[in-house]
Backbone as JSON, one array per atom type, in Angstrom:
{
  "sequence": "XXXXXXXXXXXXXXXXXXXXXXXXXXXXXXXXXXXXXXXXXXXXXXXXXXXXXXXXXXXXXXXXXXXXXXXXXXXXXXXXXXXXXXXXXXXXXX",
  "N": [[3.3, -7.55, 2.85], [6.29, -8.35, 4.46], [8.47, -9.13, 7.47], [10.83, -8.81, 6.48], [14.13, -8.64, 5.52], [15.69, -5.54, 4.23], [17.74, -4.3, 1.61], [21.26, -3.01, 2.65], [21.29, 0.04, 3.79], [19.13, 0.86, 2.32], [16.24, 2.01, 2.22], [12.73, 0.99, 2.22], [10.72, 3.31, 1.37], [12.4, 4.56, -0.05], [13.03, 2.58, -1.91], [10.53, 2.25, -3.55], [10.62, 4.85, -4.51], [12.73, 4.61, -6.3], [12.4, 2.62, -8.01], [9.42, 3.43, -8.98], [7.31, 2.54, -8.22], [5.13, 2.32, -5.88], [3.82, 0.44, -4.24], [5.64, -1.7, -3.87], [7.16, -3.95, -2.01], [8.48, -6.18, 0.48], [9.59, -9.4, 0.47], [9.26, -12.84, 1.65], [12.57, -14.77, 1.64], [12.38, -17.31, 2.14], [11.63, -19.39, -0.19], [11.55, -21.08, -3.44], [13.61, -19.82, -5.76], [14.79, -19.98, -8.95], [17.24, -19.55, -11.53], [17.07, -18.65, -14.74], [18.31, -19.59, -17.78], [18.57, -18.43, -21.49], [19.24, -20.73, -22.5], [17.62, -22.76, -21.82], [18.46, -24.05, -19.38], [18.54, -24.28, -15.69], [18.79, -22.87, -12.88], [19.68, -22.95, -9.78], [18.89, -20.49, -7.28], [19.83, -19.18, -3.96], [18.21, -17.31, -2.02], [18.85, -14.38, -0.29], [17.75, -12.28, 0.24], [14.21, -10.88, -1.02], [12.86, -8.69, -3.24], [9.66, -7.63, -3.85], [7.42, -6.63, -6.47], [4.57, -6.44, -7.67], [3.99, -8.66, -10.0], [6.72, -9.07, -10.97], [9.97, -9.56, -9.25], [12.53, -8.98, -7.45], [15.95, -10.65, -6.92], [18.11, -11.11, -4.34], [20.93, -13.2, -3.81], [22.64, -15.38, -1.52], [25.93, -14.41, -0.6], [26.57, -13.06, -2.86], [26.41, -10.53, -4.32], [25.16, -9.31, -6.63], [22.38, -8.47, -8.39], [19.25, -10.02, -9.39], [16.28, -10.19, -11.55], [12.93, -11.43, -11.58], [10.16, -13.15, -12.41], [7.17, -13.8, -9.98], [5.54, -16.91, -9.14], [2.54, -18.62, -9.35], [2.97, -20.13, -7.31], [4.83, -19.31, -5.09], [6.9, -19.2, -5.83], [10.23, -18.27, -7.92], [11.21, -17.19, -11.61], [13.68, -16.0, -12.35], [15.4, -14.43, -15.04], [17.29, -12.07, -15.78], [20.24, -10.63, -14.7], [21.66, -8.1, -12.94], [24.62, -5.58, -11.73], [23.85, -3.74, -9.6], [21.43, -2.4, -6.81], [20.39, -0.35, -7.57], [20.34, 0.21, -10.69], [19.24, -2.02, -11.27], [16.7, -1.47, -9.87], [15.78, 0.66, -11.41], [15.74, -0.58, -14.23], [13.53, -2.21, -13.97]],
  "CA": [[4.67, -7.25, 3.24], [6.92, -9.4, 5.96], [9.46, -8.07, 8.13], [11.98, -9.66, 5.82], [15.0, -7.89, 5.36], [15.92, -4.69, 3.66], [19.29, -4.25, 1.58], [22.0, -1.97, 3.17], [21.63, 1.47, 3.09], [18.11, 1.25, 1.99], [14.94, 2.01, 3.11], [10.94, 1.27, 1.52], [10.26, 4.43, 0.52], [13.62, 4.79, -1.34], [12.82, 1.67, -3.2], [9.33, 2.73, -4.27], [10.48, 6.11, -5.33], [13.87, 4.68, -7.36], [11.42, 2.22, -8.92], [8.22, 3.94, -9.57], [6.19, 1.45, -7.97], [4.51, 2.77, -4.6], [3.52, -0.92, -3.64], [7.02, -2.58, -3.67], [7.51, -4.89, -1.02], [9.7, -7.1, 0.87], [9.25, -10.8, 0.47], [10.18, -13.88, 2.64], [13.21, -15.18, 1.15], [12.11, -18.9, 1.92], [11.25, -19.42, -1.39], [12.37, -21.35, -4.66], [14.52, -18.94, -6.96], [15.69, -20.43, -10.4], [17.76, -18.38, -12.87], [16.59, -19.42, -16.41], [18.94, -18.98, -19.0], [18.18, -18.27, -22.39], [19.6, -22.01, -23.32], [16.74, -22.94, -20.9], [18.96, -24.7, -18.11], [17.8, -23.67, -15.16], [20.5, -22.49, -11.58], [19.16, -22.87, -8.14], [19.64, -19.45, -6.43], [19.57, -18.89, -2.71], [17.84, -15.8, -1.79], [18.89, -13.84, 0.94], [16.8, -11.07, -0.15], [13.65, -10.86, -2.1], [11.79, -7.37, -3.11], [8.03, -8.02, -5.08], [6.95, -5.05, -7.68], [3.24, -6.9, -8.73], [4.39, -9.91, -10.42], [8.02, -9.3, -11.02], [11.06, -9.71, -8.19], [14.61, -8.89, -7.71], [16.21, -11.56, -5.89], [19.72, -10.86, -3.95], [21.25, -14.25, -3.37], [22.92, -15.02, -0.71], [27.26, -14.88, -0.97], [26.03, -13.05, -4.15], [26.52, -8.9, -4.75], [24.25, -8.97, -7.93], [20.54, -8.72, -8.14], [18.46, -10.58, -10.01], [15.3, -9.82, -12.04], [12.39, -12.94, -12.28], [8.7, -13.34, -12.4], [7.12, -14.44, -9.15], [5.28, -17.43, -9.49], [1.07, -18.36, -8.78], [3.37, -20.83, -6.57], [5.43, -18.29, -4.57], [8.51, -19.58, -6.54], [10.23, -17.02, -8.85], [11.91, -17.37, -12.31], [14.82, -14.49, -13.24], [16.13, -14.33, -16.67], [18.4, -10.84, -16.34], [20.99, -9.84, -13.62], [22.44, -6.32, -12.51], [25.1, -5.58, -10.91], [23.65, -3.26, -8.05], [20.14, -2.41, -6.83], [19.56, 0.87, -8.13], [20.69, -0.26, -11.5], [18.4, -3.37, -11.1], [15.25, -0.84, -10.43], [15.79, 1.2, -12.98], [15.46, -1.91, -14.9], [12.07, -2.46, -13.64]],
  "C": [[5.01, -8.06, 4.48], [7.72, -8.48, 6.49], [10.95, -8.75, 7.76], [12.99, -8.8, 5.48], [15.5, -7.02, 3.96], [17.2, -4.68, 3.14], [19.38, -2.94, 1.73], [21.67, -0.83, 2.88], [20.0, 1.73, 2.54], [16.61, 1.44, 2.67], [13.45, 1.42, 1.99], [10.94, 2.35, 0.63], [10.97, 4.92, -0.71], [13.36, 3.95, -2.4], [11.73, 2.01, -4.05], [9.89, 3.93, -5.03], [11.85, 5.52, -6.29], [13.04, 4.05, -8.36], [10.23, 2.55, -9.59], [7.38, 3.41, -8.94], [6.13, 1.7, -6.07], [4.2, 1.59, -3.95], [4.51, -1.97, -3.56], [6.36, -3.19, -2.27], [8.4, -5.78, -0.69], [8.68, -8.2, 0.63], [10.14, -11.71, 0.99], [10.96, -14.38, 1.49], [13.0, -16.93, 1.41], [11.17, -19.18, 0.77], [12.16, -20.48, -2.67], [13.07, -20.3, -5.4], [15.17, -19.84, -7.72], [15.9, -19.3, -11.33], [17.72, -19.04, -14.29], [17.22, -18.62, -17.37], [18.47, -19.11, -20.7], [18.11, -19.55, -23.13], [18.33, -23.04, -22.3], [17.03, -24.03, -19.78], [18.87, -23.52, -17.28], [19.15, -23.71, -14.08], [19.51, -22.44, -10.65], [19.96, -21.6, -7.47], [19.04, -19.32, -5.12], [19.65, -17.69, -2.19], [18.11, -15.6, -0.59], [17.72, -12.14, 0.8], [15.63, -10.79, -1.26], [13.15, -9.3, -1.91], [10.51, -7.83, -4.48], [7.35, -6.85, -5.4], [5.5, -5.68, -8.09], [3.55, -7.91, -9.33], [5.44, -10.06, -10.99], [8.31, -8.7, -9.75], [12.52, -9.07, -8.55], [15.03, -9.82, -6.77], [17.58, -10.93, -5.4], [20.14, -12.21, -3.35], [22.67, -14.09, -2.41], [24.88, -15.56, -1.44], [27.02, -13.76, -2.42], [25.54, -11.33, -4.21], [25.71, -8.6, -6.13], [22.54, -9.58, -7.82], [19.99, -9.53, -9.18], [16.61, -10.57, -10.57], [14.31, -10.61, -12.31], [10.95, -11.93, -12.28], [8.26, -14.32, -11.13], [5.95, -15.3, -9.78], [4.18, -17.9, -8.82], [2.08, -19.44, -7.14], [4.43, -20.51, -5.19], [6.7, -18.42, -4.97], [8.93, -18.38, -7.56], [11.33, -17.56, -9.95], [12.76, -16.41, -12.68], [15.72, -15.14, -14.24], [17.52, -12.88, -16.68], [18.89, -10.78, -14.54], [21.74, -8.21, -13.83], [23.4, -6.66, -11.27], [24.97, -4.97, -9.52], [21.66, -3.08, -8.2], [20.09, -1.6, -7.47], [19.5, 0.71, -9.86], [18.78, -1.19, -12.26], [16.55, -2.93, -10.89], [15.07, 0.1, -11.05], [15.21, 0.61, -14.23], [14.01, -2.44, -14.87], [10.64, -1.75, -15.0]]
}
């Protein structure tokens, strides 16, 4: 875990318990993020917010009110295929 920033309103513990996953974590947002679409062109997203579940992410990019769902990568890079419109939504989804 870093001391990388939390979204609004939320805390740790909240995230673990909306998600299930007791080992959530924050992650440094200096990172690659690509959004890989199904047509397999790829989007450069700029994370202002990462959270890491075990080897899937939610990214929150920055300018950018919708979360994003990837796979972090052996490279610390992450690929997301699905968006949500809010967090809780988004770990539900998890």
């Amino acid at each position: 875990m870093t001391n990388a920033p939390l979204p609004a309103g939320w805390t740790l513990p909240r995230i673990r318990d909306v998600s299930g996953d007791q080992e959530a974590v924050t992650l440094d947002a200096e990172r690659v993020v690509r959004r890989v679409s199904h047509t397999g062109t790829h989007e450069r997203l700029h994370p202002e917010i990462v959270l890491g579940f075990h080897s899937l992410c939610l990214v929150k990019p920055l300018h950018d009110d919708c979360w994003y769902m990837g796979s972090l990568n052996e490279d610390g890079s992450a690929d997301c295929w699905t968006r949500y419109d809010d967090l809780h939504e988004a770990l539900r989804g998890l």
